[in-house]
N, C-alpha and C positions, 0 to 999 in steps of 0.2 A: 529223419525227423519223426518224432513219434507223436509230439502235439502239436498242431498250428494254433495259434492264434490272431482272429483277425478282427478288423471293427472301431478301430481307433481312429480319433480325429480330432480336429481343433472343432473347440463347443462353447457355446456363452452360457453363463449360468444361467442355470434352470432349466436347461436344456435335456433331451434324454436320449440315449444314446444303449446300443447294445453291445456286447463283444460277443465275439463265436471262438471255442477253442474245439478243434474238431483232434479225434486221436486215430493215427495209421497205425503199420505194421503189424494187422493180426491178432491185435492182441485184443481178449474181450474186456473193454474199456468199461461196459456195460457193471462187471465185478469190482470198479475202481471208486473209490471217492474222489472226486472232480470240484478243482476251488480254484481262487485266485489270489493272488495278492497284487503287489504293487510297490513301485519304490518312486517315493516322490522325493522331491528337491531338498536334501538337508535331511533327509531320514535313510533309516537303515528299509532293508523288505517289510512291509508292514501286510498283516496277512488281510484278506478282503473279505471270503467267503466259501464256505465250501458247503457238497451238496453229499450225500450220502448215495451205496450203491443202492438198488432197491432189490431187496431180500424177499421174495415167494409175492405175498399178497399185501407186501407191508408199506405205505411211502417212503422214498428218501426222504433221509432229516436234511436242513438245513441249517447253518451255522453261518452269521454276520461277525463280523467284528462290529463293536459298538458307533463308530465312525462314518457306520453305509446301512446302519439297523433302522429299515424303515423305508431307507429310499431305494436302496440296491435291492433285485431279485434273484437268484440263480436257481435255472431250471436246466433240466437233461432230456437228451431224447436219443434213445438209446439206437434208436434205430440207423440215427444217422452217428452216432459215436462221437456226439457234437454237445460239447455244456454251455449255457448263453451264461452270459453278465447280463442284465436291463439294468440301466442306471437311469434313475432320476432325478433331479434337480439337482443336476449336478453342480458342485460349488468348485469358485477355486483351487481349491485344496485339494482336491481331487486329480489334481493336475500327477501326472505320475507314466511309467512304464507301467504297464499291468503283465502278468504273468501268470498263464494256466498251470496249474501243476496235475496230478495225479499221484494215487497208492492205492493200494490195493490191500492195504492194514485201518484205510477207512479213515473217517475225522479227527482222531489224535494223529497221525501221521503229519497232518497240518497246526498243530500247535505249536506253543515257542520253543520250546526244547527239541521240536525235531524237525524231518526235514521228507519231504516227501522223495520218492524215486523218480517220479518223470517230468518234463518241465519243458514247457514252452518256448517257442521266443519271445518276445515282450510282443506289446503292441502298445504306439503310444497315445495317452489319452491329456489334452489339455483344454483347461474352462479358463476361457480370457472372455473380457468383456472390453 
């Protein structure tokens, strides 16, 4: 296993909740852009978020899907080779597998057309009220 992901749970809306995907094997994860997606009920993977590696003195970018822009956070600590999700107010809809990935070709690696190299197991997140 090269990414875990953990932090999933049944949640009532508006509630806020974290994931953790933590990356093994060596490898310096640190050089990787680290995101999420998600597959919810009736949908294909739909992408969630990705964080950028951080390059000399420069921050990582972050990139939301339209869907979680505002309420979701994704932050990295490289120390620990661990990227969080913070979700908040979470809704319904939100209901879904979530899924860490990695690349190491950075934030297009995560768009539609392509497909990142390393990938989590899900972890599952569901907003019932």
């Amino acid at each position: 296993v090269q990414l875990q992901a953990s932090g999933g749970g049944l949640m009532k809306p508006g509630d806020s909740l974290t994931l953790s995907c933590a990356g093994f094997g060596g490898r310096y994860w640190s050089n990787y852009a680290m995101g999420w997606f998600r597959r919810t009920p009736g949908k294909e993977r739909e992408f969630v978020g990705v964080i950028s590696a951080v390059i000399g003195v420069r921050d990582s970018d972050t990139f939301y899907a339209d869907s979680v822009k505002g309420r979701f956070r994704i932050s990295r600590d490289d120390a620990k080779d661990t990227v969080y999700l913070q979700m908040n107010s979470l809704k319904p809809e939100d209901t879904g597998l979530y899924y860490c990935a990695a690349d190491i070709r950075g934030p297009p690696a995560f768009e539609s057309d392509s497909n990142p190299d390393y990938w989590g197991q899900g972890t599952q997140v569901t907003v019932s009220s």
